[in-house]
C-alpha positions in Angstrom: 26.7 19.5 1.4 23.9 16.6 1.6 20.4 18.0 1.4 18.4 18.2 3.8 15.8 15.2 4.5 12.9 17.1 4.8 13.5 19.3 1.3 13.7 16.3 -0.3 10.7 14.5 1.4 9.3 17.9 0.3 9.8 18.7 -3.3 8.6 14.8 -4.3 5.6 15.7 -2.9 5.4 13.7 0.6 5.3 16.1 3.3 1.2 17.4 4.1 1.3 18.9 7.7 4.3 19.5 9.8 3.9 20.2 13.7 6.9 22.9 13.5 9.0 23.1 9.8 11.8 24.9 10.8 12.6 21.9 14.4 12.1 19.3 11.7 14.6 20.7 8.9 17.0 21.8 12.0 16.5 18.4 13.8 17.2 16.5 9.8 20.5 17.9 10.1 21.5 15.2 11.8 20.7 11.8 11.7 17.2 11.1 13.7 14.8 8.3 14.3 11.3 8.5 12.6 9.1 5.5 13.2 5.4 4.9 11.4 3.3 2.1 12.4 1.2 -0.4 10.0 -1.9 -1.9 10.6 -2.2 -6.1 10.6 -5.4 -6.4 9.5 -4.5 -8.0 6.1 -2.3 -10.3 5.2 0.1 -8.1 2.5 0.8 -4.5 2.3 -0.9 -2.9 -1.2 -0.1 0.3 -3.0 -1.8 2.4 -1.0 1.2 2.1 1.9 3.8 3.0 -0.5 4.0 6.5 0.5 4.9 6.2 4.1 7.6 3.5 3.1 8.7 5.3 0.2 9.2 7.9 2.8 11.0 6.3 5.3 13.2 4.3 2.8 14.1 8.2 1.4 15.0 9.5 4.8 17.3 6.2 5.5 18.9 6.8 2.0 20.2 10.3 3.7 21.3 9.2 6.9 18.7 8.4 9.5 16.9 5.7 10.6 13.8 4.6 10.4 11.0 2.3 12.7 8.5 0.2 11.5 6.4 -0.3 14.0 3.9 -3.3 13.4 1.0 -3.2 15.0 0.0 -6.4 16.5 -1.3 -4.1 19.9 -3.1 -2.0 18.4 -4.3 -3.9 15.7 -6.4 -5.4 18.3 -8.7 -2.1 18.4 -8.4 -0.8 15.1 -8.1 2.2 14.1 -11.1 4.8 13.9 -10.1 7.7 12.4 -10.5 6.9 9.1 -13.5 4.4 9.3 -17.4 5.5 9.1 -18.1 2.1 11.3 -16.2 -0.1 13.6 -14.0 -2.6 11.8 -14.0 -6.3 12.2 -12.0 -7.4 15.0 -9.5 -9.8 14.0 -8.1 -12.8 16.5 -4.6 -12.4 17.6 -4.1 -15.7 15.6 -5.0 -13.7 12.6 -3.4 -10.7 13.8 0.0 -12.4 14.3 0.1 -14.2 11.0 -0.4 -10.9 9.7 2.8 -9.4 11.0 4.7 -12.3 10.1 3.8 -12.1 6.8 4.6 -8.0 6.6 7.5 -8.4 8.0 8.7 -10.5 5.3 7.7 -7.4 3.0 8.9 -4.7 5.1 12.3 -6.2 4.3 12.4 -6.6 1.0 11.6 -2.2 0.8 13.9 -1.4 4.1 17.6 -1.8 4.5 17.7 -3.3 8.5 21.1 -5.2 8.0 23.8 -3.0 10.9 20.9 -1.6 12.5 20.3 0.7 10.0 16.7 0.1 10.3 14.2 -1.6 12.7 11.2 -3.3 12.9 9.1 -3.6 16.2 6.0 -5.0 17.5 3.9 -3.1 19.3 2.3 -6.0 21.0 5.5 -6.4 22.8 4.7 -3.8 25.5 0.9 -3.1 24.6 -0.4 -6.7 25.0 1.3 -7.1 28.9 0.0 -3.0 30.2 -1.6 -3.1 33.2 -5.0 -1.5 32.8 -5.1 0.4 35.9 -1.3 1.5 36.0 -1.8 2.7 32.1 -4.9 4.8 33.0 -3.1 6.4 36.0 0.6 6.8 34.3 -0.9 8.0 30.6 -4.8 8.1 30.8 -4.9 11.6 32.6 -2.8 13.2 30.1 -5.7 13.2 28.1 -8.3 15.5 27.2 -11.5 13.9 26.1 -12.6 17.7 25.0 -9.6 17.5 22.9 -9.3 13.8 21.7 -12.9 14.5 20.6 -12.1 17.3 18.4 -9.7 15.4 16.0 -11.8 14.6 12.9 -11.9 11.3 12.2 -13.4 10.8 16.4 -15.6 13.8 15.9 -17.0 12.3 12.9 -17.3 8.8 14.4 -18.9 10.5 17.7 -21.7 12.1 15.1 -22.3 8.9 13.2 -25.2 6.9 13.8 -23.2 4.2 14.9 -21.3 6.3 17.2 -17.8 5.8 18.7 -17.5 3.1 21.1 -15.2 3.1 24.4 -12.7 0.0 22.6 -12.1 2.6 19.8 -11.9 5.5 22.1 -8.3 3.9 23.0 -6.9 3.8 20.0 -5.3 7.6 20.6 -3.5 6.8 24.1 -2.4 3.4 22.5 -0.4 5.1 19.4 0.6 7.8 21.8 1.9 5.8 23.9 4.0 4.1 21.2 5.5 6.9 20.1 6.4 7.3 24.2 7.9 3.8 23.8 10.2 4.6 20.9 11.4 7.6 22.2 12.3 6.1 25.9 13.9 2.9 23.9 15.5 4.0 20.6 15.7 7.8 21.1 12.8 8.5 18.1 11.9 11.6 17.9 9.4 12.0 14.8 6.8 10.0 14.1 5.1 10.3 10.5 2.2 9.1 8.7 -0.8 9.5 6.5 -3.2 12.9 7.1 -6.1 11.1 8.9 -3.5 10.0 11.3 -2.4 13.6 12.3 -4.7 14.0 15.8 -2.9 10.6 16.9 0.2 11.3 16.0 0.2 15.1 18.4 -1.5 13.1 20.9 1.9 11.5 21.0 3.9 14.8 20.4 1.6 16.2 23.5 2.1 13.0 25.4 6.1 12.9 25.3 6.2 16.7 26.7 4.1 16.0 29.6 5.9 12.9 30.9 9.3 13.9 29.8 9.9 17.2 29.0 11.1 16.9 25.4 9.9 17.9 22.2 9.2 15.8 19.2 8.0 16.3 15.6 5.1 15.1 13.6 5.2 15.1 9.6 1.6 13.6 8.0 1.6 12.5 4.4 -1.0 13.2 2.0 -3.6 10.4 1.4 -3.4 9.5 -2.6 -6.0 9.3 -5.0 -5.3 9.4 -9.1 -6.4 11.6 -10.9 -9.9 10.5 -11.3 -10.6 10.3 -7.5 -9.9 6.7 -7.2 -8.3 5.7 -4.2 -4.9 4.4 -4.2 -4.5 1.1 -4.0 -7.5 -0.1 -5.7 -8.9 -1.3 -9.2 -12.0 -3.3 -10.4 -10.4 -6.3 -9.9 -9.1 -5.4 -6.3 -6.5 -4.7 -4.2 -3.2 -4.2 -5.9 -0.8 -6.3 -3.3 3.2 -5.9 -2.0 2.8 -9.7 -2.1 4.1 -11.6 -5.1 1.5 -14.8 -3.8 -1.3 -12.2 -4.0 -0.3 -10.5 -7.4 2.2 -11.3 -9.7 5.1 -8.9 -10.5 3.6 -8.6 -14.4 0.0 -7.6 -12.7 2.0 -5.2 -10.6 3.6 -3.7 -13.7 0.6 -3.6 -15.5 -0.9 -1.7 -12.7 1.6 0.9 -13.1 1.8 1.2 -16.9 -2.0 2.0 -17.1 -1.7 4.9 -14.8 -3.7 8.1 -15.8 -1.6 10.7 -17.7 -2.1 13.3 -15.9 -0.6 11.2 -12.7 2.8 10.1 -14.2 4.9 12.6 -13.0 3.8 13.0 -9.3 3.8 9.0 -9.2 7.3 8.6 -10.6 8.3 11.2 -7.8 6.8 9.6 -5.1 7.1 5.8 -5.9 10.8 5.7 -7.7 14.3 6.9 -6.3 14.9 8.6 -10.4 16.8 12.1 -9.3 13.9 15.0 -10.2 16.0 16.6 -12.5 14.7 13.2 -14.8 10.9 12.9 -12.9 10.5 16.5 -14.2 11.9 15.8 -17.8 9.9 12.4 -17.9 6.7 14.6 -17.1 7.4 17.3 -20.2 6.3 14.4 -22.3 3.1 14.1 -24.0 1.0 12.6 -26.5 1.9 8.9 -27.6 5.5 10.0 -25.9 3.9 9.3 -22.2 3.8 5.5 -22.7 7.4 6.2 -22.6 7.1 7.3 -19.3 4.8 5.0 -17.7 7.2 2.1 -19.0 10.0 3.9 -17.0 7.5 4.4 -13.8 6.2 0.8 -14.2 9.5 -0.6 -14.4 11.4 1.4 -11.9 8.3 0.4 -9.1 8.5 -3.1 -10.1 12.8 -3.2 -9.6 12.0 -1.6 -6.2 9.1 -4.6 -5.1 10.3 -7.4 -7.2 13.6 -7.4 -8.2 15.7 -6.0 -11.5 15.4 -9.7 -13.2 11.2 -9.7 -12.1 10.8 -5.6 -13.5 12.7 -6.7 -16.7 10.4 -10.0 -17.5 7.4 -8.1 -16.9 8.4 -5.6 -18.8 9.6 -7.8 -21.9 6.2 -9.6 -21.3 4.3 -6.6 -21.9 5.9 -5.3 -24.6 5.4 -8.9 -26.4 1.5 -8.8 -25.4 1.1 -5.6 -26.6 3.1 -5.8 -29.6 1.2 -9.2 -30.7 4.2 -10.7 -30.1 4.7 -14.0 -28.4 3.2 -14.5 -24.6 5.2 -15.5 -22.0 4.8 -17.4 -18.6 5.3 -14.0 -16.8 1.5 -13.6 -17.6 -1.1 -14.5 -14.7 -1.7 -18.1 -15.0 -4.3 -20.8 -13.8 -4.8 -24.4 -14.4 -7.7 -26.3 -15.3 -8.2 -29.8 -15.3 -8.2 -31.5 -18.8 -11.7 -32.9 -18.5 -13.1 -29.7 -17.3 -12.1 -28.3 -20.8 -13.0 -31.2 -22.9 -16.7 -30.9 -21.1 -16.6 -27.1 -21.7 -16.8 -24.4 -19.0 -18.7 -21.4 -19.8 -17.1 -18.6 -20.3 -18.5 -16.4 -17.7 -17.9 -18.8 -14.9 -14.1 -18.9 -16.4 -13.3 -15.3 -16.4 -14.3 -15.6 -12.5 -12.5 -17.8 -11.6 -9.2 -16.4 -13.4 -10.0 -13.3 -11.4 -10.7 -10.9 -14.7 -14.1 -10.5 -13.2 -15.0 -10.5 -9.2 -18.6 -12.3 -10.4 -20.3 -14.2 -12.3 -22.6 -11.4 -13.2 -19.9 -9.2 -13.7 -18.2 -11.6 -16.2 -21.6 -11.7 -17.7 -21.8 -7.9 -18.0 -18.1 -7.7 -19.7 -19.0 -10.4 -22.4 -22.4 -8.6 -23.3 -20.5 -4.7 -23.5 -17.7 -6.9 -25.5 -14.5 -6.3 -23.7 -13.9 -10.3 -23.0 -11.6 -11.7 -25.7 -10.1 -15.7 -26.1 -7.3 -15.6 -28.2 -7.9 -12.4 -28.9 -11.2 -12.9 -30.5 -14.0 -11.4 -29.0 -16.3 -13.5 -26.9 -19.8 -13.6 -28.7 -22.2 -14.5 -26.2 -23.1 -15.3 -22.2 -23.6 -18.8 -23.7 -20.1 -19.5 -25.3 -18.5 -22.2 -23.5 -14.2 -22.5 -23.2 -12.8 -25.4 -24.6 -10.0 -27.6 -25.1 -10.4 -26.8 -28.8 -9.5 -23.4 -27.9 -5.7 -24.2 -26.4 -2.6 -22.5 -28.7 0.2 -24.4 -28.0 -1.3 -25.5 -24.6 -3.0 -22.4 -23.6 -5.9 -20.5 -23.2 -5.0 -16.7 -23.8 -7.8 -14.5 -22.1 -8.2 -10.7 -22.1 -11.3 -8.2 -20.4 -10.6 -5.0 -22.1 -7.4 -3.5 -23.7 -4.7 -4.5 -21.1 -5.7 -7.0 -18.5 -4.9 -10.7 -19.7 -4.8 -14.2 -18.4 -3.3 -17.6 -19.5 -5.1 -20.9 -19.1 -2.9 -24.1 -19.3 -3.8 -27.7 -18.3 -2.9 -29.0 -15.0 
């Protein structure tokens, strides 16, 4: 007998709130529809949107189908509920070479060849509404009383920015997507992170006014490591889905440092291994973790990248931290040949590589000595980076224990 959708969602740790358990494991049964929308406001997906895809991509691996739904309507507003003040408004230019761009990524995690999964764009029937027919038809399903109690609009509403009437929409808007999917593709639960659990009943709510049916809401919890760092995030920035934005070796490294204590919740939620192995992975300890982490690191890397990309990162990796010889699988930059014969110093390089997001910060990691060239430490704020320091043509650079960078000539 194949097991049930929502147990497995379950015991890897995915499912937060649930609008009614025992519909949702009764309605899993048999293949459904579940859609989850994704905000356009950057370019490239990061880590932090693995969970609902990791989710969907679980439930399509037992039967049912899943929607992305991209939001190039709604991204148009933006979404409050998880914001302390408004955020930038985009232009639809930016907002539609957004969505191109995810699209390309939402494949490369989805299986949509046979229809087996679809991707939408909200700004297909959002963008054309008519304002007074959608305030008639959907508005006066709506409680303000009630739309005002979800959290993130309550908290908004007592900020001293307040909540404008633009973002006030936002609710009808995703409700009315889930009315959309229902009436078009027969979905029936919609899913996504905790902060997105009033929106997502105000669709539930809205689909039983107008047309008499129930549907199911599943949140996921919103991830933070161990530490209380939010997912998605490092010192150096955003850890992106796009190999143009980060390279597949970054993205490996990014998983190999993770937090002991995180290891086996992260290989359950970010890797398709059955538990049986998550749960043996996780009895290891001591210097036996980094074990572990390689299999975590690798396995997310396969899933983004690629088999060949998750093996060369790992082989890369093991070489760097092994002394062994370094690869082009490391982050790379080119400099001109005179700027090196003229010397740059070595703050204003470890910018511009990206191992430091300033100037001053680059200053700060040479003084505290975590920047290395060539594995030597970099003495002094004044040290300038040279062509008398290139190995067999490159510059090896490292801030800390475990983030590195290659300089070659152009």
């Amino acid at each position: 007998m194949t097991e049930n959708a929502f147990d497995v969602l379950s015991r890897r740790g995915f499912v937060e709130q649930v609008s009614d358990e025992d519909g949702i494991r009764a309605a899993l049964e048999r293949p459904v529809t579940c859609y989850v929308g994704f905000d356009p406001s950057a370019p490239s997906f990061h880590v932090g949107h693995l969970v609902p895809i990791m989710a969907l991509a679980h439930l399509q691996r037992h039967g049912h189908r899943p929607i992305a739904i991209m939001g190039g309507g709604t991204g148009m507003i933006g979404d409050p509920s998880d914001k302390d003040e408004m955020r930038k408004l985009l232009t639809l230019e930016e907002i539609d070479a957004n969505v191109a761009r995810l699209k390309v990524q939402m494949g490369n995690l989805l299986d949509f060849s046979e229809g087996q999964a679809l991707m939408v764009n909200n700004a297909d029937w959002l963008r054309p509404l008519n304002y007074l027919a959608f305030l008639r038809d959907i508005g006066r399903h709506f409680s303000v009383n009630r739309m005002l109690a979800a959290e993130g609009y309550r908290r908004r509403y007592d900020s001293e920015g307040g909540l404008n009437f633009l973002e006030f929409n936002y609710m009808l808007l995703q409700a009315y997507d889930f009315l959309h999917v229902f009436r078009e593709y027969g979905c029936t639960l919609q899913a996504g992170g905790n902060d997105q659990w009033g929106n997502i009943l105000a669709g539930v709510d809205l689909i039983r006014r107008v047309e008499g049916e129930q549907v199911h809401a599943l949140t996921y919890p919103l991830l933070t490591t161990s530490s209380g760092a939010k997912m998605g995030k490092t010192a150096a920035g955003a850890i992106w889905l796009d190999p143009e934005l980060l390279s597949p070796y970054e993205y490996y490294q990014y998983w190999i440092n993770t937090e002991d204590a995180d290891v086996e919740r992260f290989l359950a939620l970010f890797t398709f291994l059955p538990m049986e192995d998550v749960r043996e992975l996780g009895r290891l300890s001591g210097a036996d973790i980094r074990q572990a982490k390689e299999v975590l690191a690798f396995e997310t890397t396969k899933i983004l990248h690629g088999e060949a990309a998750a093996g060369e990162a790992r082989d890369t990796s093991r070489k760097l931290f092994g002394g062994g010889v370094v690869t082009d699988a490391v982050p790379t930059t080119e400099f001109e040949s005179s700027e090196l014969q003229a010397g740059i110093s070595a703050p204003e390089v470890f910018q511009r590589v990206g191992l430091a997001r300033s100037r001053s910060e680059a200053r700060r990691l040479i003084q505290q000595g975590g920047a290395y060239i060539n594995d030597e430490p970099v003495g002094s704020v004044d040290d300038l980076v040279t062509a008398e320091h290139l190995v067999d043509g490159s510059i090896l650079l490292r801030a800390g224990k475990k983030r590195y960078h290659r300089v070659v000539l152009a």
